[in-house]
Each structure stands twice: as C-alpha cells, then as structure tokens.
C-alpha positions in Angstrom: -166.4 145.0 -25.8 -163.6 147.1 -24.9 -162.5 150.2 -26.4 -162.8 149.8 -30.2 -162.8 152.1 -33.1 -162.1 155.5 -31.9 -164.8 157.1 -33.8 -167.3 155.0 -31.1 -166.2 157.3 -28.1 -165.3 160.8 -28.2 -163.8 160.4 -24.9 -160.7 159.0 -26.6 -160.5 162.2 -29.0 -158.5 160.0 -31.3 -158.4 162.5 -34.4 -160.4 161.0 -37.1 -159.5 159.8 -40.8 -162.1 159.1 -43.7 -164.5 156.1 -42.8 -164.3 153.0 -45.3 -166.9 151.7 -46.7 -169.4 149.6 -44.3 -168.1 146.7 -46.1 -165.4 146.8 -43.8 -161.4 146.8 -44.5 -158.8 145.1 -46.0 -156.4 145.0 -43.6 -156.0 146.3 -39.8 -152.5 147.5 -39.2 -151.4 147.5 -35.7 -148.6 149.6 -34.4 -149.6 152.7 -35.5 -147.0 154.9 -33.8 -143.9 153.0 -35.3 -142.4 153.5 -39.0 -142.6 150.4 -40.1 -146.4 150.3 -39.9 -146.2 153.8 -41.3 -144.4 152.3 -44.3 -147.1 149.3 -44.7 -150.4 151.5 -44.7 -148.6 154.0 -47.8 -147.3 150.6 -49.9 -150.9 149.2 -49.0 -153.1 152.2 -49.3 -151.6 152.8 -52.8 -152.4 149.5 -54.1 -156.0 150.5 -53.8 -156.6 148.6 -50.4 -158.9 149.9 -47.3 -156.6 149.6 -44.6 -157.7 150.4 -40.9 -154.8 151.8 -38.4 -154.7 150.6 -34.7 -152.7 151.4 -31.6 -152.5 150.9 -27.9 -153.7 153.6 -26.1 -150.4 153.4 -23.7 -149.0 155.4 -27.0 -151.9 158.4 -27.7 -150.7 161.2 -26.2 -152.6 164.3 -26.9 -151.5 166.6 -28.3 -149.1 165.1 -30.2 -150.2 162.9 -33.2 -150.2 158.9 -33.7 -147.6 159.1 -36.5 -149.8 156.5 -39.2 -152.7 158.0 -38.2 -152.5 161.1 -39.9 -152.0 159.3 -43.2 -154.2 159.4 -46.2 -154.0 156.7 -46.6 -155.7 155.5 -43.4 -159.2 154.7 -43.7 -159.8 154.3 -39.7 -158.0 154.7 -36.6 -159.1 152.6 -34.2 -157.7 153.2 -30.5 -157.2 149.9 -28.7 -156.7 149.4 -24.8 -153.2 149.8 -23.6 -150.9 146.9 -24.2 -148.7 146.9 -21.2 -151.5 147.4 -18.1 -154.3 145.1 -20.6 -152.6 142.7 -22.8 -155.8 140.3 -22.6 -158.1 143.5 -23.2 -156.0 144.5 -26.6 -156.3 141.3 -28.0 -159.6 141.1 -27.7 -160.8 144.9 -28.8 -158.7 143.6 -32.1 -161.0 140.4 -32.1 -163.9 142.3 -32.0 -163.2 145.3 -34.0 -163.0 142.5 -36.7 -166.2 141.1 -35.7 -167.6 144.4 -36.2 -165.8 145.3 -39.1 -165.3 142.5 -41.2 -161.3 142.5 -42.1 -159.4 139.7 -43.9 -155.7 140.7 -42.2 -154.8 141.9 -39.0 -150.9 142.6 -39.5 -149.2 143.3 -35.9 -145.6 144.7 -36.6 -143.8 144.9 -33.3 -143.2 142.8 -30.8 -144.9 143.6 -28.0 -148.4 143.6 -30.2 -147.3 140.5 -31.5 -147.2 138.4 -28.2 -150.9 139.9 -27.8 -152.2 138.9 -30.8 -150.4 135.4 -31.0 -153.2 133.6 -28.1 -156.0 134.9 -30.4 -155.1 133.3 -34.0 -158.0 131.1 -33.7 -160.8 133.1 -33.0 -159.2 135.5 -36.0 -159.6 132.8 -38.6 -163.0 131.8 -37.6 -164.2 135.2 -38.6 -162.5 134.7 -41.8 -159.6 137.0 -40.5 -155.9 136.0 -41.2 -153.3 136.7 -38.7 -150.5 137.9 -41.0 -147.6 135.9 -38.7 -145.4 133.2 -39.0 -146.3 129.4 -37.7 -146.6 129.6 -33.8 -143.6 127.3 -33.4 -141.8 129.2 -35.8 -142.0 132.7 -33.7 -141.3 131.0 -30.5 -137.9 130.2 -31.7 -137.4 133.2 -33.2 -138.6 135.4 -30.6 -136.0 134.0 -28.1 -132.8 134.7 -28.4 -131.5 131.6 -26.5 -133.5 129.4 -28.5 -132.6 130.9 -32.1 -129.0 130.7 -31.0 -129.6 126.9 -30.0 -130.9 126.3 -34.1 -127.7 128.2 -35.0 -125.2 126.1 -33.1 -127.1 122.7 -34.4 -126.3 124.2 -38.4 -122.5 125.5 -37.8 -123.7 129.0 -37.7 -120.8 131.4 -35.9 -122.4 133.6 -33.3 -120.4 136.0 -30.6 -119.2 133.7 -27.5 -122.6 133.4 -25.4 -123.7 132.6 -21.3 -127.2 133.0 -20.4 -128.1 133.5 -16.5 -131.8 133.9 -14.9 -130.8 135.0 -11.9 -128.5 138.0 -10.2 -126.5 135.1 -7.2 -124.9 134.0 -11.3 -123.5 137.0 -11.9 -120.0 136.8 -10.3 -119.6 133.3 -12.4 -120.1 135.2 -15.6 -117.8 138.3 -15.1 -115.0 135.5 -14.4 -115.3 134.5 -17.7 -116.1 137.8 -19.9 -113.6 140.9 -20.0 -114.7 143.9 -20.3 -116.5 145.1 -22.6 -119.1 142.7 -23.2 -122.6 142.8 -24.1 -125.7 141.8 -22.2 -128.8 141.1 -23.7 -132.4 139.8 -22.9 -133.2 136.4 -24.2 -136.6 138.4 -25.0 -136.9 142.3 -26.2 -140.4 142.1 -25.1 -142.2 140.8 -21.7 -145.6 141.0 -20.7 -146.4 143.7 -18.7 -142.9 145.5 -19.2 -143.5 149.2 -19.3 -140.2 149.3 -22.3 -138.8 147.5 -24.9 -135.7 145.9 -23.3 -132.7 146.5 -25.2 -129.1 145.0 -25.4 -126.6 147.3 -24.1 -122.7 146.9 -23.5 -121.4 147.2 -19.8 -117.6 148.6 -18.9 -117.9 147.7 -15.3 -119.3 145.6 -12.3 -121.6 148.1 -11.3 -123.2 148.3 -15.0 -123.3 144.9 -15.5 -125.1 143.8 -12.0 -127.3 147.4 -12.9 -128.5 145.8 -16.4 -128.9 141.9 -14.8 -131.1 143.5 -12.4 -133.4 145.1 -14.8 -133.7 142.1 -17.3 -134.4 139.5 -14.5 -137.1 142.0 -13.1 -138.5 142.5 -16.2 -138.9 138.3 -16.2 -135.6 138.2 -18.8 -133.0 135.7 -19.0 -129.9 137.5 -19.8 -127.3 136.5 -22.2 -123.6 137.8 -22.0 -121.8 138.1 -25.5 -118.7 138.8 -26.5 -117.9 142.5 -27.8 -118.1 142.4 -31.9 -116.8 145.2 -33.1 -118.0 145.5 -36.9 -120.1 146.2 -39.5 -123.7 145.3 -38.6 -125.3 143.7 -41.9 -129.1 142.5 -41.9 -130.8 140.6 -44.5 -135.0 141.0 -45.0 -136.3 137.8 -46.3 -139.8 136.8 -47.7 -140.3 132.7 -47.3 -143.1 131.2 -48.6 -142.7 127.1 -48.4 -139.5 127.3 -47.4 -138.6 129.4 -50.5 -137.6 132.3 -50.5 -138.9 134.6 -52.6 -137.3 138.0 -51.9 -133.8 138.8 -50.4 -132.4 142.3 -50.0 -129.3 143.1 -47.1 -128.4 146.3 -45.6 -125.7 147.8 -44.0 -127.0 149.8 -40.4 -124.3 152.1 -39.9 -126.0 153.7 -36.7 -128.4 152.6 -34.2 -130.5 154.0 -31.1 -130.0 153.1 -29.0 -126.2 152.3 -29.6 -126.4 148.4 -29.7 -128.7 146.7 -30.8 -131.4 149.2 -31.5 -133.2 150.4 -34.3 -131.3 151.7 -37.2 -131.0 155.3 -38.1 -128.7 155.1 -40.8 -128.7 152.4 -43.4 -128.1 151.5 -46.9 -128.8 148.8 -49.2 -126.3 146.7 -50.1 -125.3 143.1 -52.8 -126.2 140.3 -50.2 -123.0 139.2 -48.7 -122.0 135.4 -49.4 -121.0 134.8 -46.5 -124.3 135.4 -44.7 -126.7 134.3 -46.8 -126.7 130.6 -47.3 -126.1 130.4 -43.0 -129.6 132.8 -43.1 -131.7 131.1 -45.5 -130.7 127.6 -43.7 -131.4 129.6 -40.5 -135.4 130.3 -41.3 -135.8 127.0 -42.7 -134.7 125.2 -39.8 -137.2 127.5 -38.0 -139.7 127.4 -40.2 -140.7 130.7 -40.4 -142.8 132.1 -43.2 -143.8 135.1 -44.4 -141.1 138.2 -43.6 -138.2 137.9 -41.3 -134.9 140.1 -40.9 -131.7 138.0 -39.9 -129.2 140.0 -38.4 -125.6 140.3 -38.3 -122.1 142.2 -37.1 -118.9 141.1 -37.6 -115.9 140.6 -35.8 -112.4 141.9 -35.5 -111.4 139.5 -38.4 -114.4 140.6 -40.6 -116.2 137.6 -39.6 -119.9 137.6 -39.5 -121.7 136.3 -36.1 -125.7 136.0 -36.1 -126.9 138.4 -33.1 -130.7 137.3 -33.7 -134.0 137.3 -36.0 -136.9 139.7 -36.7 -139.9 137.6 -37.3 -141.8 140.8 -38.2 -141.6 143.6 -40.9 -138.7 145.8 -38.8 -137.4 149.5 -38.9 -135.2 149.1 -42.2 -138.2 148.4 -44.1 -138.1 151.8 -45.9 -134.7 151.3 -47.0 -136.2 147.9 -48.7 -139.2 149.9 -50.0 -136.9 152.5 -51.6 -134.9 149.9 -53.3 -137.5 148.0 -54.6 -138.7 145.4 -52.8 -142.1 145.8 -51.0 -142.6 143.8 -48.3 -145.9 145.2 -47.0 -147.9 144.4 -50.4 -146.2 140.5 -50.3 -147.4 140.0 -46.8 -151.0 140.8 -47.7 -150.7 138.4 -51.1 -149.3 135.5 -49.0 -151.7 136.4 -46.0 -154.9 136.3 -48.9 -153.6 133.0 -50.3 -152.2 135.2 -53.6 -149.9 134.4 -55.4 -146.6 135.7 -54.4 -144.2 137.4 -57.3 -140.3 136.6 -57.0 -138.5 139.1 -56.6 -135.3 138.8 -58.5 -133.2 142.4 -57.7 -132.9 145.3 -56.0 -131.2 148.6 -56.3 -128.4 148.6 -54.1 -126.5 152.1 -52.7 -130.4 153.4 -51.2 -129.4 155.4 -48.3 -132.4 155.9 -45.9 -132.4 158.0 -42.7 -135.0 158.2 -39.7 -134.1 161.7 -38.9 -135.6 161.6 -35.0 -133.5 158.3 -34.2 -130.7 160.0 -35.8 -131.2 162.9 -33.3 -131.1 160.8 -30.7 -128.2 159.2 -31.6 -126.0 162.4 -31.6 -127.6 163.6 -28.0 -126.9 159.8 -26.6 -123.1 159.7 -28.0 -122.4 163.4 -26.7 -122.7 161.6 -23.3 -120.9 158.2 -24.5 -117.8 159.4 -25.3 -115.1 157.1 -24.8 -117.2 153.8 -24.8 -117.7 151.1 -27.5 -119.5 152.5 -30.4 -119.1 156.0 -30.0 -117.6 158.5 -31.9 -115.6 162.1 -30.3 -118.0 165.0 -30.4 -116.8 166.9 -33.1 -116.9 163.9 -35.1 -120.4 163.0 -34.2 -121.4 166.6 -35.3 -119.5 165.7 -38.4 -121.6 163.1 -39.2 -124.8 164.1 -38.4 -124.5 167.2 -40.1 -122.7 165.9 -43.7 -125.5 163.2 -43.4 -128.0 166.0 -44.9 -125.8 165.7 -48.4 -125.4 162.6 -48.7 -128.8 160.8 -47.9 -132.0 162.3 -49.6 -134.4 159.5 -48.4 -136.1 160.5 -45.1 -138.5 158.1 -43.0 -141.5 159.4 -42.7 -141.5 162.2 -45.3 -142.9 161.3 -48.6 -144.4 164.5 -51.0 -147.7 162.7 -51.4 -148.1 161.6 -47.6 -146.5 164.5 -45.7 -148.6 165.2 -42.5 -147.1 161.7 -40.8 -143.3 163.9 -41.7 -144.9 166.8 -39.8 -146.4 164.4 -37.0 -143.1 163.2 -36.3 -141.5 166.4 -36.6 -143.9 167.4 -33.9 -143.0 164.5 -31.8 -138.8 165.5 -32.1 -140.0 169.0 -31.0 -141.9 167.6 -27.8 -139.3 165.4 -27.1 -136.1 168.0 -26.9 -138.4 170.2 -24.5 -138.7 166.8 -22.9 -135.0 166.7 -22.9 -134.0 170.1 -21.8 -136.8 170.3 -19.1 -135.0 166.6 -17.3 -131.9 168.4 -17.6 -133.3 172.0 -15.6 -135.3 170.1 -13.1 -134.0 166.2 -13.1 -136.5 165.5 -10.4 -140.0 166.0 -12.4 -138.8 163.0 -15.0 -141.7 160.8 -14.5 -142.6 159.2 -17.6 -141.0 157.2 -20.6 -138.0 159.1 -22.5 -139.1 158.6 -25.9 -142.8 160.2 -27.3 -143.3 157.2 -29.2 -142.1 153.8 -29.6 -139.0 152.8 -31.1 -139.0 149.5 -33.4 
C-alpha cells in the first residue's frame, strides 16, 4: 500500500489530530487544504460524526499547516500520495485506507481529486464505501464545458457566443471572428498530470490570446472563446435527489481570484432570480446529476443571464450557503447513507461572506490590472477592500469554536506575501507554484 494514514510514517510529519475509535470513521473528506472541505468537516464533525481528513501530499508543505487539518473536528489526517506526479497511486492509498479503516463515505470536493477517485467507485462500494458523487455520466457532462454547453443549447438556454479550438494552427480563424476583449477558457479546469488548476482568463491582444491557447492545448485542453459578459455573476447551489430538488439557495460573487472565473472572495446570498432558475433546474436534470451542484451565471450588457458552466461538487461559496442556512455537507452524507433527505424550504438572504486570503489576492492582482476588464482604479480597489471590514462580519475559515484552521490560513497569507515580495527582489529564484495552497 502506498502512503496511508499519516500517523503510519513519521517520515511524513503530518501533524497529528485525536485518533477515532478503531471502529473506523464516518466519512473521509478529501481536499483538505481547500475551504470548502474545511466547511464540511465543522457542519459534519458537529453533527456528532467521526470524520477523517485527507490530502495530496503535492499540498503539505512544512511548516505551514494543511488548513482542515488543524480542526477539532478532525479525527485523522491521513497524507495521501501526490495527485499530480501519482494520480493511480492517490486513488488507491484512498481505497485502501478504507480497507483499513472501515469508512461508509469518501467525499472528494475538488476537481482534480475528483477525476482520481471517479476510476475507483467500484472497488469503494464493495467495501461498503459510498463515493459521495454524482452518476458517472452525469459528471462527464458536467465536467466539460463543451459538453454542458451542448445540453444547454438542446433546452434554449442563453450562453455567451462560444468557439472551441484543439489546436494553436486555429487560432488566427478565431481572432477573425471575436473582438477584443474576449474570454478563453478550458473545456476542462482540471487535467491529469497538470501541475495547476487551469483557469479562464480574458485576453486584450494577439500575443495573450496565442500565450493562453498555448498553455491550455499543452496542458491537453480544448479551448473555448466567449464573448466578453460584463455583469453581475449569480450562482445557484442545488441539492437533487431523483431529479428533485430539494434545496436551492443563489448568490451574488461580487469578486473573484483570479479575476474571471475563479473562486469567489466576496459573496452574498441572494432571493433566487427567476430568470435563472427554471433554465438551472432543467439544466441538472437533463444531466442527471444528483446530489450537490452549483450552476453558474453572469450577465450581459442588457442584464441578461448567460450559463458560463456547472460545479458538480460542493464549491468555495459553500460558507455563504452554510451561514444562511442551508447545509450542504450534512445532506450529502444523508443522501450518500441512503437517509432521508429534509427539504429545505428558505434561506436567509443578505449573508455576506468573505475569504479574506483570496480577497488579498484580489487587491495585489488588480493593482497590476488596471485598465483591463474587471478591474477597478487603485484607489478604488483600496476602497473596497478596506470598507469591506464594516460591512461583512462573516470570515471563511474563522469560526470562535474552530479557530486554529483561521490561524493556519493566516499563516499561509503571511508565507505567501514573503513569497510575493521575495519574486519581486529577486524575480529569478521563482521556482514553485504562486499560491501556498490550492484555490477552489
């Protein structure tokens, strides 16, 4: 077996929670540098359920902390091999950590440990272990971009003005046909073996867009071109069970990081617009996803909403749908356990939430946009970022009965802007990725 629970090799010096019971664990968590698995072991932990924390060992970097890991609420931190070099190798240390440790869910939440884990659903289930993801169909569609946007044109669903290339020789043939600004996108955020997340980004220029085609088709991306929508990006979280839906809450991401089309840093709860969520509910039915999903939106110069793409995962907003009422992580371990799942029927609506670091981010990354779509001037950025402290008292990560994962990632910010200002005294020792941890 490869590397499985930490507490097996002190070679790892994965720093070590309270051990569960030898009965084993609830539920393994994967993920356990991101927020939204954060989120899941606190809303699962306090129902009273034993729930073991795992990540890649591409994300342990001594000394800074595993962000979930230093929760009370985790029972076990189990270090698994790294996902980019080993994909093969992480999903099986998960298969036989369960073996080991009997556990009735194994709940990946980002992409990347999603496509390892998919292959290995069977062997899960003959343990008695329940992969806590959509049907396999289901997150093929929904984990590519062209595909979803296939379902969308079959139902009437408005999305931004799309081309998808696989190849740099198509490039000139697309430029003819966009202006500038326009968007380019991967048709997948995550491919095997790819050291980052790709994200969308906008391009201004020829240079940037043959730059960003370069990178995607490397990476083994197609790469769509979308219009420029310049509006309000809206998202709405959904909880399916047999094609019904039994919770529904929208927000409204008012910053991101990066700029387009990454996580959110800013975001509020808000009614469910009308006008996006009959197209989103006919959207994962069409699909067929079940379980939790995340449909997003932005609109347009007219105030029209285009579909950009689907989560089929628990995704960074989730403490804003925590906070207002709806948890998400206690329904995915009902409907994963064959319980009963509760209908949700409201939400509170006006829940600002704020990841702090991403927010950080944001203002270092628009200091050098200025000028470009979705940037601000700097004063104005400054503004905003500053004001933000009076206005949102919800903070990702920091909770007053959980607060070493707020002083983890507080720790991580700190590493990262010596990170920053030592690139920007000796450009040339860069060698590693930008971020300390992984943004989802």
């Amino acid at each position: 077996m490869t590397e499985t629970p930490a507490a097996t090799s002190s070679s790892t010096r994965v720093p070590q929670t309270r051990q569960a019971p030898s009965g084993g664990y609830d539920i393994l968590v994967l993920d356990a540098a991101s927020r939204q698995s954060l989120a899941s072991v606190r809303s699962l932990g306090r129902a009273g359920l034993r729930v073991a924390m795992g990540e890649s060992s591409g994300e342990f970097r001594p000394p800074l902390p595993v962000l979930s890991f230093t929760s009370r609420y985790c029972a076990r931190t189990v270090l698994l091999p790294n996902l980019i070099t080993d994909v093969k190798g992480f999903g099986a240390a998960v298969v036989d950590f369960v073996r080991e440790n009997p556990t009735r869910v194994v709940l990946p939440t980002a992409d990347g440990a999603i496509g390892a884990m998919m292959p290995w659903r069977e062997e899960l289930a003959e343990l008695g272990c329940v992969l806590a993801l959509a049907p396999q169909g289901a997150l093929d569609i929904a984990n590519d971009k062209d595909r979803t946007l296939e379902v969308a044109r079959r139902l009437g669903i408005a999305y931004p003005r799309t081309k998808r290339i696989d190849k740099l020789e198509e490039l000139p043939g697309l430029l003819a046909e966009f202006p500038f600004p326009f968007v380019l996108k991967p048709t997948s955020s995550w491919m095997a073996g790819s050291v980052d997340r790709l994200y969308a980004s906008e391009v201004v220029n020829e240079e940037e867009a043959t730059q960003l085609t370069e990178k995607f088709v490397a990476a083994g991306a197609g790469v769509l071109a979308q219009q420029w929508a310049s509006g309000l990006r809206e998202g709405v979280s959904m909880f399916v069970v047999n094609g019904e839906i039994q919770a529904a809450c929208a927000h409204a991401a008012y910053r991101t990081s990066p700029p387009l089309g990454g996580a959110s840093v800013m975001r509020q709860s808000i009614p469910i617009p009308e006008d996006i969520y009959a197209s989103s509910v006919a959207l994962v039915r069409e699909i067929g996803l079940e379980g939790v999903c995340e449909v997003e939106y932005r609109r347009d110069a007219d105030n029209r909403p285009l579909l950009m793409e689907i989560n089929a995962r628990l995704a960074g907003t989730i403490e804003n749908a925590v906070h207002s009422g709806v948890d998400f992580p206690l329904m995915i371990w009902r409907w994963a356990t064959g319980q009963q799942v509760s209908r949700v029927e409201g939400y509170k609506t006006g829940v600002r939430t704020r990841w702090l670091h991403g927010d950080m981010r944001w203002l270092r990354d628009n200091y050098g946009r200025v000028g470009r779509p979705d940037s601000v001037s700097r004063g104005r950025a400054l503004w905003i970022f500053g004001t933000e402290f009076l206005r949102t008292r919800h903070i990702d990560s920091v909770d007053r009965r959980d607060m070493k994962p707020a002083v983890a990632e507080f720790r991580v910010s700190l590493a990262a802007i010596r990170n920053q200002r030592g690139r920007q005294e000796s450009p040339a020792t860069e060698t590693g990725r930008e971020e300390a941890q992984r943004v989802s």
